[in-house]
C-alpha positions in Angstrom: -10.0 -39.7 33.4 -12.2 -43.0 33.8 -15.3 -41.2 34.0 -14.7 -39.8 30.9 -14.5 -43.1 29.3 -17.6 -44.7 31.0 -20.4 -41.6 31.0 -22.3 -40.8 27.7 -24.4 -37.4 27.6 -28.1 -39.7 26.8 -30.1 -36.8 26.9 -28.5 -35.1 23.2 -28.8 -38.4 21.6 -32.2 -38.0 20.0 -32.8 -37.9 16.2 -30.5 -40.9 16.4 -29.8 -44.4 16.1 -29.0 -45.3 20.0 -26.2 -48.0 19.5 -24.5 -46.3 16.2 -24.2 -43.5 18.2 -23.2 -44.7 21.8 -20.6 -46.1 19.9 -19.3 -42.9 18.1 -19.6 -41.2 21.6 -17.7 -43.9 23.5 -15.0 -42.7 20.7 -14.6 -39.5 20.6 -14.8 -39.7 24.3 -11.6 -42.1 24.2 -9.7 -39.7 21.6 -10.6 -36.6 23.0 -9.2 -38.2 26.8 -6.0 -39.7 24.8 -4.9 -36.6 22.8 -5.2 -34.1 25.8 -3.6 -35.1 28.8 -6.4 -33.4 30.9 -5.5 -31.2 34.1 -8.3 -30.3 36.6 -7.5 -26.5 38.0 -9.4 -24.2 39.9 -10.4 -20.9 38.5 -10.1 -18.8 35.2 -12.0 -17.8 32.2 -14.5 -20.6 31.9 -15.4 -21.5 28.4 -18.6 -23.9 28.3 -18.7 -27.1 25.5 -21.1 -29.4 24.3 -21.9 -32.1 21.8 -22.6 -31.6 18.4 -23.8 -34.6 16.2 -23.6 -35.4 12.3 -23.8 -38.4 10.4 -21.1 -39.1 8.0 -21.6 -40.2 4.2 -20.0 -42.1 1.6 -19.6 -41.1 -2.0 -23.0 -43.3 -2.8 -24.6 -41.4 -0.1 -25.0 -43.9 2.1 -24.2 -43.5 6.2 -20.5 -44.4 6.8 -20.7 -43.6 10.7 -22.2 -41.2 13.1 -19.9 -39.0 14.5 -20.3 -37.3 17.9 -17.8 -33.9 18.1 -16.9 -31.8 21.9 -17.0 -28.8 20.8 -16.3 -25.4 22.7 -17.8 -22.4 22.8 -14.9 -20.4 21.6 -17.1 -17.4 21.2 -16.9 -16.8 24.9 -13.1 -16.6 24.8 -11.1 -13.2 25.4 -8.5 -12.2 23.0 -4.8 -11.7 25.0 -5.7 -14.2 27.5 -6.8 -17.3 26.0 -6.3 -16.6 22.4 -4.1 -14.4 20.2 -3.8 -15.7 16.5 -6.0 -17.7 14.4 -5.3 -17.4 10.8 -4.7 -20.4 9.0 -4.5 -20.9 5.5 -7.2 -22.8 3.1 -7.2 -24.4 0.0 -8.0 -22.3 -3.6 -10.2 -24.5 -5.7 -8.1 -23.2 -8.2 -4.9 -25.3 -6.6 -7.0 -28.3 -6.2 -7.7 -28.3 -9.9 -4.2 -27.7 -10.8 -2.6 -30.3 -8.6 -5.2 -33.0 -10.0 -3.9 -31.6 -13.4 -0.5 -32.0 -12.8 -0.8 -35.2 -11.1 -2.8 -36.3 -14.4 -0.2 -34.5 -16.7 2.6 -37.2 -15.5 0.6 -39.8 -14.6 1.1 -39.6 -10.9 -1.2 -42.3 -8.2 -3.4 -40.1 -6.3 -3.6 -41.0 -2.7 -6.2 -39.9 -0.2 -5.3 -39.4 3.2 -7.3 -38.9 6.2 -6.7 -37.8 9.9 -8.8 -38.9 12.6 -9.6 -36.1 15.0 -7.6 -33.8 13.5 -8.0 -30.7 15.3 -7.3 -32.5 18.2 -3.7 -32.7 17.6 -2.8 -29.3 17.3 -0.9 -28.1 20.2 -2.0 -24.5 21.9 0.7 -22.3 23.4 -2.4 -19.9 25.4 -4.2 -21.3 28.8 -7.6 -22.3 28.1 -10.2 -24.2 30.6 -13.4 -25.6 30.0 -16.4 -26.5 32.2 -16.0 -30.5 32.4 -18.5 -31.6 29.5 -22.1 -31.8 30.5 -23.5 -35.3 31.4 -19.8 -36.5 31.6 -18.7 -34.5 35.0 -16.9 -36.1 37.4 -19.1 -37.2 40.2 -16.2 -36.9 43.1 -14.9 -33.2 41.6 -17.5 -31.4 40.1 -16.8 -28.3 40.6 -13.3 -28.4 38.5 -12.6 -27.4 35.3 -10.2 -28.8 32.9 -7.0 -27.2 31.2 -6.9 -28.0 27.5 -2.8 -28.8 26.7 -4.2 -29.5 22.7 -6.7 -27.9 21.0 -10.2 -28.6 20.7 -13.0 -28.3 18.7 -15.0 -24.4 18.1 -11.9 -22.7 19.4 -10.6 -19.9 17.7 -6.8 -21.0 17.6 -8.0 -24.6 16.7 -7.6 -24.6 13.3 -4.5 -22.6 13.3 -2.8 -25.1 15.7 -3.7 -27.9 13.4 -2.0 -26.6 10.5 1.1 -25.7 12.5 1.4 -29.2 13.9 1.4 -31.2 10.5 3.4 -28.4 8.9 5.9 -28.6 11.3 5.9 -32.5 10.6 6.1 -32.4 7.1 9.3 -29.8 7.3 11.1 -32.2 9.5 10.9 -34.8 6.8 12.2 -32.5 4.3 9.4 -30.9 2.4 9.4 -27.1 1.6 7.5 -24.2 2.5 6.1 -22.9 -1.0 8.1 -19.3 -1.0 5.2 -17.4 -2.5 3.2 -18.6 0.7 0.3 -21.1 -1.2 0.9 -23.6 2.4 -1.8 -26.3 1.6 -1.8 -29.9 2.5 -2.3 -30.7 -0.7 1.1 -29.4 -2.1 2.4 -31.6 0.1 0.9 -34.6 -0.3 0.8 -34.3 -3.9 4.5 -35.3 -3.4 3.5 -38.8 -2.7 2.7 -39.2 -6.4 6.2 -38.3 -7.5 7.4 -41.0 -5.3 7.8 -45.1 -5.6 5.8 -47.0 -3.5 8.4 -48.1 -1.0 8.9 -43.9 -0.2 4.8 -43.3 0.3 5.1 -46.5 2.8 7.8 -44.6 4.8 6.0 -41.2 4.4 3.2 -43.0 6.0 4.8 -44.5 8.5 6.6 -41.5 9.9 3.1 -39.2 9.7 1.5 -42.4 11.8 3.8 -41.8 14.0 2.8 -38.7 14.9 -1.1 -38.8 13.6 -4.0 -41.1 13.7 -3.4 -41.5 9.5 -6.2 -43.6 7.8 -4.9 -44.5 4.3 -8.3 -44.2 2.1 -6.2 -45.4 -1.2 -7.1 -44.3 -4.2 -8.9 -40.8 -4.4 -12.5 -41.1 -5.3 -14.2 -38.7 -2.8 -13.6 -35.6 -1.3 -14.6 -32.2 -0.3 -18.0 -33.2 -1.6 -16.2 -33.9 -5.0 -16.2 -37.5 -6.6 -13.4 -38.6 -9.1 -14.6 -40.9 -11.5 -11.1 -42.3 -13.5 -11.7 -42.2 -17.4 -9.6 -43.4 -19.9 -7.7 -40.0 -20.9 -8.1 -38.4 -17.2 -10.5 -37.9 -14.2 -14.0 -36.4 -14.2 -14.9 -34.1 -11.6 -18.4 -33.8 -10.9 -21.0 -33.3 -7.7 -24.0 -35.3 -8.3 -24.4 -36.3 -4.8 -24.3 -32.7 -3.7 -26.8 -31.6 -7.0 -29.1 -33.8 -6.0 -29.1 -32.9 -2.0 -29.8 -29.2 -3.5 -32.3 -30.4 -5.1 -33.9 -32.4 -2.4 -33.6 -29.2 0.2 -35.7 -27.2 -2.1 -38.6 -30.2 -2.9 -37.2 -30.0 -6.5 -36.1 -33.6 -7.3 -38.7 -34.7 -9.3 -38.6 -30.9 -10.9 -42.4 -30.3 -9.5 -41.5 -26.8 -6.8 -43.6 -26.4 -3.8 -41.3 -23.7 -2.1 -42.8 -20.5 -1.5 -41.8 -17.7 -4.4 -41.7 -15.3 -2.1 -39.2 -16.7 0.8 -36.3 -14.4 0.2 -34.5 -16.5 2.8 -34.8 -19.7 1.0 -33.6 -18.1 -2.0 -30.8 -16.8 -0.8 -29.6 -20.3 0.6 -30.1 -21.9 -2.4 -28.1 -19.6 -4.8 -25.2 -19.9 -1.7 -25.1 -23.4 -2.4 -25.8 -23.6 -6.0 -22.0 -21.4 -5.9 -20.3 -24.3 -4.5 -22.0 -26.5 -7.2 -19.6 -24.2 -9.8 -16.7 -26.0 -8.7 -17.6 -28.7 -11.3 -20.3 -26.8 -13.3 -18.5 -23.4 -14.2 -20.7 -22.7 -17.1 -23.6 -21.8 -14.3 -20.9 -19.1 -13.2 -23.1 -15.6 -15.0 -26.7 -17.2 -14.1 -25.6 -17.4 -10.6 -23.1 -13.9 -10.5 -26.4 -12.1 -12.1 -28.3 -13.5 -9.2 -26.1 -12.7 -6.6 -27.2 -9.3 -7.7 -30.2 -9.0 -6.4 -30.4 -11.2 -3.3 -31.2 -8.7 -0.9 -34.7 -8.3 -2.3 -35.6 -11.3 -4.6 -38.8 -11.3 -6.4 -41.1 -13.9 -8.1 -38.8 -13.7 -10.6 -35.3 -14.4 -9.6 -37.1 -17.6 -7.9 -38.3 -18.5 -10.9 -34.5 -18.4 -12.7 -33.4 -20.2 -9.8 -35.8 -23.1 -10.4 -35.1 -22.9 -13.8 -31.1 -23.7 -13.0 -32.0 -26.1 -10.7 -34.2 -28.0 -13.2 -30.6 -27.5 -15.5 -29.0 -29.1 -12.8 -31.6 -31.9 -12.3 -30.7 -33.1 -16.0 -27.1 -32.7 -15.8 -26.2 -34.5 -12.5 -23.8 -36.7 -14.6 -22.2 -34.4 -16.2 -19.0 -33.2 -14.9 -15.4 -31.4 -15.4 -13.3 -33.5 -17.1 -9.2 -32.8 -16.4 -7.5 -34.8 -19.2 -4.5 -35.7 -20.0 -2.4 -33.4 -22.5 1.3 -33.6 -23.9 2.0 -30.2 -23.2 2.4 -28.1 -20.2 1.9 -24.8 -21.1 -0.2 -22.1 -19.2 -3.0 -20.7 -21.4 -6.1 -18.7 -20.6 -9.0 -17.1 -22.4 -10.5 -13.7 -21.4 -13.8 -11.8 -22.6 -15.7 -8.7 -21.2 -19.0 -6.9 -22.3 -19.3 -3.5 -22.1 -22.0 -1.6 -19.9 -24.0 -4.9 -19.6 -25.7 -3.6 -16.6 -28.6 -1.6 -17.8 -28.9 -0.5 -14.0 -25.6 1.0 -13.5 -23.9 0.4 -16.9 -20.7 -1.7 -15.4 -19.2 -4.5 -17.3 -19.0 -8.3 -16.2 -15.3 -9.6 -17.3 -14.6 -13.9 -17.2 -11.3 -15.7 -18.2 -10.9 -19.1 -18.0 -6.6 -20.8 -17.6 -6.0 -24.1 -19.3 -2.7 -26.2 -18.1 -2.5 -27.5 -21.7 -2.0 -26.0 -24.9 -5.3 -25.0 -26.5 -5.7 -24.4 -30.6 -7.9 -21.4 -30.8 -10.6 -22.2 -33.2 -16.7 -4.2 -26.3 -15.1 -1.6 -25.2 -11.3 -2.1 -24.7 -11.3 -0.8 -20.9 -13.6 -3.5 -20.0 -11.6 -6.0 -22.1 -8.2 -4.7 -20.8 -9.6 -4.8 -17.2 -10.5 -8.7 -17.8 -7.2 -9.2 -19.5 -5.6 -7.5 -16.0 -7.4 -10.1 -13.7 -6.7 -13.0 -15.8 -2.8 -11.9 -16.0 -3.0 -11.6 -12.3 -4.2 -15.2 -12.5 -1.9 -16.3 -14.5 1.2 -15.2 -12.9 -0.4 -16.8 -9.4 -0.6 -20.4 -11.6 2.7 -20.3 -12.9 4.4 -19.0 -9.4 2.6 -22.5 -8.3 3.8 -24.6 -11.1 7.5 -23.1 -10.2 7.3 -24.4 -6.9 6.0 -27.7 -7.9 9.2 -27.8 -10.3 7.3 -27.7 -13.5 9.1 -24.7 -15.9 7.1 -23.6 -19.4 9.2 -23.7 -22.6 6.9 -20.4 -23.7 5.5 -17.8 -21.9 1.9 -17.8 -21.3 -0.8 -17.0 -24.0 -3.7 -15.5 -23.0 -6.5 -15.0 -25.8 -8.8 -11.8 -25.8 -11.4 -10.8 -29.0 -10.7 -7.2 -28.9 -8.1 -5.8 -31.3 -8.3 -2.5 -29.0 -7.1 -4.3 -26.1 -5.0 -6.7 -27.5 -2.9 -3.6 -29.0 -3.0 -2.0 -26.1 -0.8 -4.4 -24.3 1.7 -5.2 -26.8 2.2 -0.9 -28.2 3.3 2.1 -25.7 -0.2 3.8 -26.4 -1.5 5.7 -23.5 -3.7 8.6 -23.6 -6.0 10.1 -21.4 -9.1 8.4 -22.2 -7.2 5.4 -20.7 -6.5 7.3 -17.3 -8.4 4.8 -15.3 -7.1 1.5 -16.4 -3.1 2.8 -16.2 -2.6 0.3 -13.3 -4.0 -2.0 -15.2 -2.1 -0.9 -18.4 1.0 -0.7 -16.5 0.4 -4.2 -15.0 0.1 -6.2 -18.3 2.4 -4.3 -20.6 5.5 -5.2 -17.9 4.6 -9.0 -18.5 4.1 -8.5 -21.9 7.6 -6.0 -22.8 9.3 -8.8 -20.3 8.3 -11.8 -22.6 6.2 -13.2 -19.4 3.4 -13.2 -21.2 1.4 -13.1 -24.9 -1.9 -11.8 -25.7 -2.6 -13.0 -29.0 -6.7 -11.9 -30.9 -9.4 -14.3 -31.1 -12.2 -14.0 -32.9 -15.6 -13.2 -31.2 -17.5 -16.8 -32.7 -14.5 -18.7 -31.5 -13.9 -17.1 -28.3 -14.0 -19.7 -25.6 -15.3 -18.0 -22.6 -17.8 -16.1 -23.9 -20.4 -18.1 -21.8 -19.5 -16.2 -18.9 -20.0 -12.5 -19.6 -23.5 -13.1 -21.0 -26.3 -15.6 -21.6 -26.2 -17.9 -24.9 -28.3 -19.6 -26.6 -28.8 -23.5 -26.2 -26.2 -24.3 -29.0 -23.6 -21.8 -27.9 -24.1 -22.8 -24.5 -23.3 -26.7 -25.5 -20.4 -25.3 -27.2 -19.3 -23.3 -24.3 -19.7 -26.4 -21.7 -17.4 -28.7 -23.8 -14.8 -25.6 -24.2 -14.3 -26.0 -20.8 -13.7 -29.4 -20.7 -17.4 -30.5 -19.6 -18.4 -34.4 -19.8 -20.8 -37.3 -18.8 -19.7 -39.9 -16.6 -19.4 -42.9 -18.3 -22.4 -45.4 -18.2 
């Protein structure tokens, strides 16, 4: 495997700075020949690689390395012979936020753990060969082909023979598999903040052991996400990524020279403006009521999108603030209108679920079919919290502004007007006969979700950004 180590594919280099990236080559060169014990054979379903290139950034933005990736063609692969399964699970946003609240909650460290070359550990059970890498072939042998023993990069069982091989790990240390089937990394390594800090040192130790574990220390950065520590909590926000959005579409200084009428553009930057929710949820009904029409936009849906970009342009420090409370109760907030769409008359339903206890300040089959899919939500967070260990003194309470289908849920009133929501109806009034769950009336003013079933005005809308839990960053 020498030549491996010594040859360097020049010629996909450009767009680069040379050294930087000679050096990240040299690299992924040595891990790539360390984790897979390379075998040359003759013959078989030959699946072609190459070398993709991206440069890696800090929080700031600034370049923390160039990284150079092998990657196969796994779309040239033929299932039965050298793939059969490939799920693997990924993390909800929704259990990202509720890990960070729990570890908030008790005042646990937060640790952030990364694993060099990752997919490169997993282990595959199938026979796989690829053409020796162009630019790095062996000049003695080659015509031969080398048999992958681990996984590699672009295959389709790569990413479900990462999560098997750390899995695997973290069972043999003693950590459980989540019965309701939520397996996420995170779960697990939330652990570490329940721990003192003599048991996160031996955690470590035995996963470097097995892993090329980097120990980034506290968490500040991830998944495009940066943590800013406050003094009740930790503020999520996405500045970095706002302000690349706003970049991509020559918006930074809010003066738009994209093309109106670019239906492609338009459609990218509402796709990434979604991801943007993840800290900003009060943009969730501007973007949902574009969605609508993306496979045609007009002048005007570009101009709404400039107009939430230009919201976004003056919010890039604001962010969603997870805060310490005293309590650990489940409670959530659920609204619907009814027939909003004057196209085809359906209803747009939102619900938002607090892991603290929250003082409360149309039609009831829309509201009772909002009320269903925050239930549904509900039980999910608290089958979550059960694994985690954390019990509720009270059941649930779920607030909703319409006496028709608050009375609903908690009376054995069915008729047939009703017909179509009796899954629904059934579904609720269960958790609600079973002391699971309470619905309790709101009042429409004070109704803390409204935000997402219809546009407000620019007072309602402040109001409905610090309902949920919406700050600066500190200066």
């Amino acid at each position: 495997m020498d030549f491996l180590l010594q040859q360097v594919n020049h010629q996909s280099r450009r767009g680069f700075a040379g050294q930087e990236l000679e050096t990240s080559n040299e690299r992924r060169i040595l891990g790539f020949a360390k984790e897979q014990n390379l075998a040359f054979v003759k013959g078989a379903n030959l699946i072609d690689c190459k070398w993709v290139y991206r440069i890696k950034r800090k929080a700031d933005g600034t370049i923390d390395r160039y990284k150079a990736r092998l990657v196969a063609k796994g779309f040239k692969q033929r299932y039965g012979i050298d793939y059969e399964d490939t799920f693997s699970p990924i993390v909800k946003i929704a259990t990202i936020r509720l890990i960070l609240s729990v570890a908030v909650l008790n005042g646990w460290e937060l640790r952030q753990l990364d694993v060099h070359n990752a997919f490169l550990h997993g282990i595959i059970e199938e026979e796989v060969f690829i053409r020796q890498p162009r630019g790095s072939e062996d000049p003695k042998q080659p015509h031969l082909v080398c048999k992958l023993d681990k996984a590699l990069y672009g295959l389709k069982q790569a990413s479900r023979a990462w999560y098997s091989r750390p899995s695997s790990k973290l069972i043999s240390l003693g950590f459980q598999i989540p019965s309701i089937k939520i397996r996420h990394f995170s779960l697990y390594l939330s652990e570490e903040t329940r721990s003192s800090s003599a048991a996160i040192t031996t955690l470590l130790q035995d996963l470097r052991s097995d892993f090329g574990l980097k120990d980034l220390g506290e968490l500040s950065f991830f998944l495009g996400i940066e943590v800013t520590k406050v003094k009740d909590g930790i503020l999520l926000s996405k500045a970095m990524y706002a302000a690349y959005i706003l970049k991509r579409v020559n918006m930074s200084n809010c003066k738009p020279i994209l093309s109106e009428e670019d239906g492609t553009k338009c459609r990218s930057v509402v796709g990434v403006l979604q991801y943007l929710m993840l800290t900003l949820p009060n943009l969730a009904f501007s973007i949902n009521k574009l969605c609508q029409f993306l496979y045609n936009p007009t002048t005007l849906h570009w101009t709404v999108v400039k107009r939430i970009l230009r919201y976004v342009k003056h919010t890039l420090d604001v962010g969603l603030k997870i805060k310490k409370s005293k309590s650990n109760l489940v409670s959530a907030f659920s609204d619907a209108d009814w027939a909003g769409s004057v196209d085809d008359r359906k209803s747009t339903g939102g619900f938002a679920i607090f892991f603290a206890l929250i003082l409360s300040r149309g039609s009831t089959e829309a509201e009772y079919k909002a009320v269903a899919n925050a239930t549904a939500e509900i039980m999910w967070v608290e089958s979550l919290l059960n694994e985690l260990g954390i019990t509720q003194d009270q059941s649930p309470c779920l607030w909703c502004d319409n006496l028709g289908a608050t009375y609903l849920s908690a009376n054995p009133v069915f008729h047939a007007r009703a017909k179509h929501i009796e899954i629904d109806f059934h579904y609720v009034r269960e958790r609600v006969v079973n002391k699971l769950l309470q619905i309790r009336l709101i009042s429409s003013k004070d109704q803390v979700v409204d935000g997402f079933t219809k546009a407000l005005p620019v007072r309602n809308f402040e109001e409905f950004k610090s309902n949920l839990n919406m700050f600066k960053k500190p200066g």
